[in-house]
C-alpha positions in Angstrom: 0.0 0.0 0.0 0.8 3.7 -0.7 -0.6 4.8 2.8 -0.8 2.0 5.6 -4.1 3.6 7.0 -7.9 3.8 6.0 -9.5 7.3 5.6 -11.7 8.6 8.1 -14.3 10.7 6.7 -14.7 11.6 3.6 -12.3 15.2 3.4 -9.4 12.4 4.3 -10.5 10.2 1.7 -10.1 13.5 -0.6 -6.8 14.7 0.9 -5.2 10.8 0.4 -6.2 10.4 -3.1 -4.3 14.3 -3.8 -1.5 13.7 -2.0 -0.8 10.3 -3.9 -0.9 12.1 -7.4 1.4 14.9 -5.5 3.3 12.4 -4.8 3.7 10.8 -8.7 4.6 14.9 -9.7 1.1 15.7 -11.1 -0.2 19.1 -10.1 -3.4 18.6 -7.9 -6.2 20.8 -6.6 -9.1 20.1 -4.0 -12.5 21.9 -3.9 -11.5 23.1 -7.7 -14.8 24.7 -9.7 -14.4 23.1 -13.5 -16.9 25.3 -16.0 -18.1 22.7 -18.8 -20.5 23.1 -21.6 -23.3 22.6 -19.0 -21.9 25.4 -16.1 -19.6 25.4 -13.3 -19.6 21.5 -11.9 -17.3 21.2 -8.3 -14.5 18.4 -8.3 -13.2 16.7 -5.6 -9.4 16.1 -7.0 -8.4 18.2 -10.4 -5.5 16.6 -11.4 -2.9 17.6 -14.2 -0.3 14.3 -15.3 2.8 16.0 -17.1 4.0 12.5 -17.7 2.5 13.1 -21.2 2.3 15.6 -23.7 0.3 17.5 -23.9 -0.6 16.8 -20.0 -3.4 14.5 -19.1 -6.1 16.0 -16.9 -8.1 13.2 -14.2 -11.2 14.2 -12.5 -11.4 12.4 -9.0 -15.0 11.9 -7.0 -14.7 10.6 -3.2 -17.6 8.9 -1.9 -17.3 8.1 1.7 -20.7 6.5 1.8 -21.7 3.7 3.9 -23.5 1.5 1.1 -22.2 0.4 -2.4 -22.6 3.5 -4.8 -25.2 3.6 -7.3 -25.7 3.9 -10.9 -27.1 7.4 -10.5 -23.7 8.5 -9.3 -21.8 7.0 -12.2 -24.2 8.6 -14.9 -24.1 11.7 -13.1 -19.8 12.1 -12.8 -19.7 10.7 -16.9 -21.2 13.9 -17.8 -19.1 15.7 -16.0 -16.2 13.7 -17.4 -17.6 13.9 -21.1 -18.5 17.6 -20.6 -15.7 19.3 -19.4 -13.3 17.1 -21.9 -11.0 15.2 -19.3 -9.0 12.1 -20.2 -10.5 10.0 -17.4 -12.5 10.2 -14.6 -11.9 8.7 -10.8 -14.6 7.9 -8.9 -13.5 6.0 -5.8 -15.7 4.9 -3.0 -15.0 3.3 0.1 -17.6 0.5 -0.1 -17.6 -0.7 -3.7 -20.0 -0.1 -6.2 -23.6 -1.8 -7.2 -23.8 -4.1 -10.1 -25.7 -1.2 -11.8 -23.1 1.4 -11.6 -20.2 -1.4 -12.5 -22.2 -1.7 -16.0 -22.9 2.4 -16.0 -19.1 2.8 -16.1 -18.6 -0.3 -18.9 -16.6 1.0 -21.8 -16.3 4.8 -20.5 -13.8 7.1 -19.5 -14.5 6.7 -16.0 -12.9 4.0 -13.4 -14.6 2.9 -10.7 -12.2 2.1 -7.8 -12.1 1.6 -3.8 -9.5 3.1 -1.8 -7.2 -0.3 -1.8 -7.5 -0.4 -5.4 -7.0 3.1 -6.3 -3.4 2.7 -4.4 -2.3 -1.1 -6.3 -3.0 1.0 -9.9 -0.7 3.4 -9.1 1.7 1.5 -7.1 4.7 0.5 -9.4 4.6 4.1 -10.4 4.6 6.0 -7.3 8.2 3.6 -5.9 9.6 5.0 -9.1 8.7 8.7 -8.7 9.1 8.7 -5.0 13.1 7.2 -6.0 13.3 9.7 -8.2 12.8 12.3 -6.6 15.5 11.5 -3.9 17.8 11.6 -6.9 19.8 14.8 -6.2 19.6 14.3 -2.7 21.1 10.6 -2.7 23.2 11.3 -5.8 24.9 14.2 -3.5 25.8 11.8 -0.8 26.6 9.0 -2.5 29.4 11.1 -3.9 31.4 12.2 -0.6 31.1 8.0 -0.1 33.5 7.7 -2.8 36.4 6.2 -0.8 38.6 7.0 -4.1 37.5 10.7 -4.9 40.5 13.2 -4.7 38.5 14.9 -1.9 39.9 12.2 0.2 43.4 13.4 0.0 42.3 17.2 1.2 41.3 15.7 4.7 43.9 16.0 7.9 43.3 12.7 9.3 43.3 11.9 13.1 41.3 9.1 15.2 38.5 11.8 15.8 38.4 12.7 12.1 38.5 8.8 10.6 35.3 7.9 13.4 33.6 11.3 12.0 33.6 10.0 8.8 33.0 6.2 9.2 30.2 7.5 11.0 28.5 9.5 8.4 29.2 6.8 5.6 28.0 4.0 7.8 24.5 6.5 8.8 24.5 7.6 4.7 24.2 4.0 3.3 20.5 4.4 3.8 20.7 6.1 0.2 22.8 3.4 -1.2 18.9 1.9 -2.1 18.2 5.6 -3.6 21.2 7.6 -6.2 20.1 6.4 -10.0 22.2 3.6 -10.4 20.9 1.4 -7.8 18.1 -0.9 -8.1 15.8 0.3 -5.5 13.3 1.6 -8.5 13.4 -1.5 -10.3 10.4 -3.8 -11.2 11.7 -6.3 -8.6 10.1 -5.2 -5.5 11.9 -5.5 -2.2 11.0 -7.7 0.8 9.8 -6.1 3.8 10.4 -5.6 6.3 14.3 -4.3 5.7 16.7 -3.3 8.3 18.9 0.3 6.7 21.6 2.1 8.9 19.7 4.7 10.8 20.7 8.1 9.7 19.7 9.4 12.8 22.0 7.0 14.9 23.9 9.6 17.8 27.5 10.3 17.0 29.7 7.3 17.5 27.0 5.0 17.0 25.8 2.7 13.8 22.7 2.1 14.7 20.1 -0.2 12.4 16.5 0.6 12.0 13.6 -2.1 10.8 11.2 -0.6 8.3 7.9 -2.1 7.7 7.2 -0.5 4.0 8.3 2.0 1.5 6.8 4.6 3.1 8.3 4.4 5.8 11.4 4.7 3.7 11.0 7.5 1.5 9.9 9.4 5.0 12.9 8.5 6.8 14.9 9.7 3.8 13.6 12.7 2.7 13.9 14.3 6.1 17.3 13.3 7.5 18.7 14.3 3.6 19.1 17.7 4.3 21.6 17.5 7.3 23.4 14.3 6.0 24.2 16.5 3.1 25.1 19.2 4.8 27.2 17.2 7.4 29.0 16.1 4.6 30.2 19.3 3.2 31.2 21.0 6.8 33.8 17.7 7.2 35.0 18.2 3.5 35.0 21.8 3.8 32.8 22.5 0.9 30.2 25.2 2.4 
């Protein structure tokens, strides 16, 4: 799963389904007023995919009903979807769909999805933009790793300054999953749960840390980038 949790009303429901197309690179808006050939229609999740060209443009209804939605529902979001000229429409609900609205949506623009199946579509895709985008960050790092760069020959070595530094490469292999030439992104999932060095571990230490999903890894990584990074260029003097 994208996000190990259920929604809980339906304004989560909303905010999960725009922060996973955030999270693939497409622009997103909530609450957005579309005007079609029939007047101003309100959309849950306006979505712009840049992955093509020209971009593709999704139109996302959350129904956080307690029953199966209806036919009536279906019809009603096609037109919107036909009208206002968007490449597909998403209706997601959290209880499924009646056999009615199944056939409403048969060979139409629109896909009708629950909240687990909405995340497995867009699954494979979301690990590879999620990698990417820790590119520069983990491409940074794994540079001061190189143990045969020339920056290595600019350092005054003592005891304190050889435990700095095994310290940060040993807390830094955490992106050794993440620069572009590893295999983290590839079509071969990994097996959870992993154990990564902890790039939080407290000076002298190497500790490991157990992670349950790739969430949980992109998370960890995106925020302790930043200082690694920066650690790095204070002990090479690059600031």
């Amino acid at each position: 799963m994208i996000i190990e949790r259920e929604p809980q009303d339906w304004r989560d429901l909303q905010n999960l389904v725009a922060k996973v197309f955030d999270e693939l690179g497409c622009s997103v808006e909530t609450d957005k007023s579309v005007n079609t050939v029939r007047g101003t229609v309100a959309v849950d999740v306006f979505v712009k995919d840049p992955s093509h060209t020209p971009p593709l443009v999704f139109l996302c209804e959350c129904k956080y009903w307690s029953s199966s939605i209806p036919k009536t529902v279906v019809h009603a979001f096609r037109t919107v979807v036909g009208d206002f000229g968007a490449n597909r429409g998403y209706l997601i609900s959290k209880l499924g769909f009646q056999s009615g609205a199944i056939e409403a949506a048969h060979n139409s623009s629109v896909e009708l999805m629950t909240w687990a199946e909405f995340q497995n579509v867009f699954y494979d895709r979301w690990i590879q933009s999620m990698t990417e985008r820790l590119y520069e960050s983990a491409d940074a790092i794994f540079e001061y790793m190189d143990v045969l760069a020339d920056r290595m020959n600019t350092v005054k070595w003592t005891e304190e300054r050889r435990l700095q530094y095994e310290n940060l490469f040993f807390r830094s292999g955490i992106y050794v999953h993440a620069n572009r030439w590893s295999q983290f992104a590839s079509r071969e999932k990994k097996r959870f749960p992993i154990e990564v060095p902890d790039p939080n571990s407290p000076k002298g230490a190497q500790g490991m840390v157990q992670l349950s999903n790739y969430r949980e890894y992109f998370d960890l990584a995106y925020a302790a980038a930043p200082g690694l990074l920066a650690e790095w260029q204070a002990f090479f003097g690059d600031n």
